[in-house]
C-alpha positions in Angstrom: 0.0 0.0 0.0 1.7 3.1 -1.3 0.2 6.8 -0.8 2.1 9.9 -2.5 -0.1 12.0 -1.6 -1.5 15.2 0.7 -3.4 14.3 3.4 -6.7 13.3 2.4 -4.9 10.7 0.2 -2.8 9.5 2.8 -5.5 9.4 5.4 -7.4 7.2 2.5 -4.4 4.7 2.4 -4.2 4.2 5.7 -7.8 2.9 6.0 -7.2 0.9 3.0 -4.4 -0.5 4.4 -6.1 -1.6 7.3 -9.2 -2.8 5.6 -10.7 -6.6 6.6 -13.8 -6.0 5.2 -13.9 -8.7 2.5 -13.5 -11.0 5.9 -15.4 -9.2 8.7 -18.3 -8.4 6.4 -17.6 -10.3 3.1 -19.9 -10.2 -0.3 -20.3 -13.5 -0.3 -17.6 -16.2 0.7 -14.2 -14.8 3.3 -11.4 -14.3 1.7 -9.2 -17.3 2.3 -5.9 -15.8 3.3 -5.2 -12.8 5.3 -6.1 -9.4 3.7 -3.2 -7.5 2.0 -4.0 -4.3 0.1 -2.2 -3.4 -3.2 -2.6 -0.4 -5.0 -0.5 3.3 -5.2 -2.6 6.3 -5.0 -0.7 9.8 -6.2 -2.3 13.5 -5.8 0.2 14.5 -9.0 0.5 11.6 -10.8 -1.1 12.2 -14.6 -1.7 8.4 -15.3 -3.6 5.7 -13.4 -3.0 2.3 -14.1 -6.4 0.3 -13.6 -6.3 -3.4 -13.5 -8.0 -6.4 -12.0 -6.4 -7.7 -8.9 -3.5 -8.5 -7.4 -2.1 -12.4 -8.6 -0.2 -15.0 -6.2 3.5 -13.2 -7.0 2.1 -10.0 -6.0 0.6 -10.9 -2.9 3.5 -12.4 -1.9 5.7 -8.9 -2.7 3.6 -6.6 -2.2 4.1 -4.5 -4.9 1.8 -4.2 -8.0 2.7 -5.9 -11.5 5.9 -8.0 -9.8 5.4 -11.0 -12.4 5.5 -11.2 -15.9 2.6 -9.6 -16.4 4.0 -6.7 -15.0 7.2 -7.0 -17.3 4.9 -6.8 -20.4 3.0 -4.2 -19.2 6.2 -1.9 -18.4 7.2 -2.6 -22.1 3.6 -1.5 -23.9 3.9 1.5 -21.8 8.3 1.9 -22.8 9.0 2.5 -19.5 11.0 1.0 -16.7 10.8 0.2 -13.1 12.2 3.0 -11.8 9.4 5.0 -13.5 6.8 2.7 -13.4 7.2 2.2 -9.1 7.8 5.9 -8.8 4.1 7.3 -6.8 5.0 10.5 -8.5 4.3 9.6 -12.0 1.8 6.4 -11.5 -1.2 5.2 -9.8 -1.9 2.2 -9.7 -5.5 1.0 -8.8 -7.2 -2.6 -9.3 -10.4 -3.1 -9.0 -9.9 -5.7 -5.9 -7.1 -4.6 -4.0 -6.1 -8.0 -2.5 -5.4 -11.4 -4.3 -8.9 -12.6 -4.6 -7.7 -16.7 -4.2 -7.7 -19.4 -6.9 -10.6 -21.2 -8.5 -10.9 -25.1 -8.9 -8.9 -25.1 -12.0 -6.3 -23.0 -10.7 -7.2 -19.8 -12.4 -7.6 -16.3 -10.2 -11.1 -15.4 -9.0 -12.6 -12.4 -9.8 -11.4 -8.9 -8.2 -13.2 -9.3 -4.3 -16.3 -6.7 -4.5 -16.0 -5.3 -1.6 -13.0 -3.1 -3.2 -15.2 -1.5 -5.9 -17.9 -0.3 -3.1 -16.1 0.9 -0.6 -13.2 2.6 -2.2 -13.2 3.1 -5.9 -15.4 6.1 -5.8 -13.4 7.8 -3.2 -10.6 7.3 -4.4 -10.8 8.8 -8.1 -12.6 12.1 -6.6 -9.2 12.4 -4.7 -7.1 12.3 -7.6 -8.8 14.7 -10.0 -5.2 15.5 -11.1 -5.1 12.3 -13.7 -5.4 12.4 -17.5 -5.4 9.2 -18.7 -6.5 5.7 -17.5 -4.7 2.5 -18.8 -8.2 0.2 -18.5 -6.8 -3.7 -18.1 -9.5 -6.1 -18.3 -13.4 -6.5 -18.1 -14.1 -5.5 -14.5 -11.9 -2.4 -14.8 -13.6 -1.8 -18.0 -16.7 -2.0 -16.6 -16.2 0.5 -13.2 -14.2 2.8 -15.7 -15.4 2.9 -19.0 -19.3 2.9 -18.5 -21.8 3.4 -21.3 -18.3 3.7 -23.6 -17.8 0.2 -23.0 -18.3 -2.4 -26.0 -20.0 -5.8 -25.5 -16.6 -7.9 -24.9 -13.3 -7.1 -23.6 -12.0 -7.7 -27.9 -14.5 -5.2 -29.0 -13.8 -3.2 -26.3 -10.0 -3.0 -27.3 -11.0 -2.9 -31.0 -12.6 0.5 -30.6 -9.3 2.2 -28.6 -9.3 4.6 -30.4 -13.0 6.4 -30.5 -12.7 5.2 -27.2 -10.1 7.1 -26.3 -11.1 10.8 -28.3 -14.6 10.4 -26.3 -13.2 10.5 -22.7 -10.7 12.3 -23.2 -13.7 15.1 -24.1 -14.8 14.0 -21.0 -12.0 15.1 -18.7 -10.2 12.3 -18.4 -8.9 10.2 -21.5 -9.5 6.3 -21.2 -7.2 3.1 -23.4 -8.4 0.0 -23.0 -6.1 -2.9 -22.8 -5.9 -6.7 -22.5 -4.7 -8.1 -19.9 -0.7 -8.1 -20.1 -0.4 -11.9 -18.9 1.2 -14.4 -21.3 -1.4 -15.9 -21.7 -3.0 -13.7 -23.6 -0.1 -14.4 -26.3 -2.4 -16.2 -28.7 -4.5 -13.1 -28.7 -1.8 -11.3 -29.5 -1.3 -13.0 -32.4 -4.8 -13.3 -33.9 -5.3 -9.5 -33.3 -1.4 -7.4 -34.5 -3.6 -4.3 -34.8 -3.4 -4.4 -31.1 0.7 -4.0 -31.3 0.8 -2.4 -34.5 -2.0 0.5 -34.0 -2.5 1.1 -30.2 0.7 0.6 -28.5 2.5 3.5 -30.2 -0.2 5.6 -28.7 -0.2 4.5 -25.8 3.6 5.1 -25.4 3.0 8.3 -26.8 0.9 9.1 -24.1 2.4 7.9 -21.4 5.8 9.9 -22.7 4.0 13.0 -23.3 2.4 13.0 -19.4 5.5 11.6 -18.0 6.9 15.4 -19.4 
């Protein structure tokens, strides 16, 4: 749990920190494991990173995007660590703050709820500082993007760009992006529009808010 931040935002991280909701007062099933918040909230960061929920690696660190996932994300963005861990620059906010546990094939379960109710609200009304949301996955896509959302997470990705030009004439301009894990590799590969079209922009982006 990482705060850069006046102190609204720090008192904010602090409770999020602390937070056991998701096993005091759970939306359905207790977390299985202990409760350990992941996210990095910024009052002057320009860019918010807004994914689904932390995986087993992170958990275990405690520090957003420490897998491979991470590694792929840092190079659509073409930035390192240093700058991608810096509170200054980034925020980082899943939608579930803490690893959610595994299913009964193995896979991640969905971002806890609890997150999105209690904090997500709150949280973007403190930063109104940011300029552009990098929207990983379906439930991030879903808080984030609203009515601007297509019907799946491909078409959703597909229409980056009008997506983009009509939040950004909202206030805050919006990308959405699959989610960097390696196993999306076989989407990459049916869809090299996705590499070919979006990620110079997003780099552009990111360079041109990074200043």
């Amino acid at each position: 749990m990482t705060a850069r931040s006046g102190r609204g935002l720090g008192t904010l991280a602090q409770e999020i920190g602390a937070c056991r909701t998701c096993i005091t007062a759970p939306a359905g099933r207790p977390l299985p494991h202990e409760p350990r918040p992941v996210c990095v909230l910024s009052a002057t960061a320009r860019i918010a990173i807004c994914g689904q929920a932390p995986g087993t690696r992170v958990h275990a660190s405690g520090r957003p995007f420490t897998d491979p996932s991470g590694d792929r994300l840092r190079e659509w963005m073409g930035i390192g660590e240093e700058v991608f861990y810096d509170p200054a620059k980034l925020a980082i906010v899943p939608m579930g703050f803490c690893f959610p546990g595994l299913d009964d094939k193995g896979g991640d379960l969905p971002p806890r709820r609890e997150c999105r109710r209690l904090w997500h609200d709150r949280i973007f009304a403190a930063m109104p500082q940011l300029e552009l949301k990098l929207v990983i996955g379906s439930y991030a896509q879903a808080y984030h993007l609203g009515e601007h959302r297509r019907g799946s997470v491909r078409e959703t990705v597909a229409a980056w760009r009008e997506i983009l030009e009509e939040t950004r004439a909202e206030g805050v301009a919006a990308i959405a992006l699959p989610h960097p894990s390696w196993r999306n590799n076989a989407w990459l590969k049916r869809n090299p529009w996705f590499e070919e079209d979006c990620l110079p922009v997003v780099r552009a982006e990111v360079a041109r808010l990074l200043g």
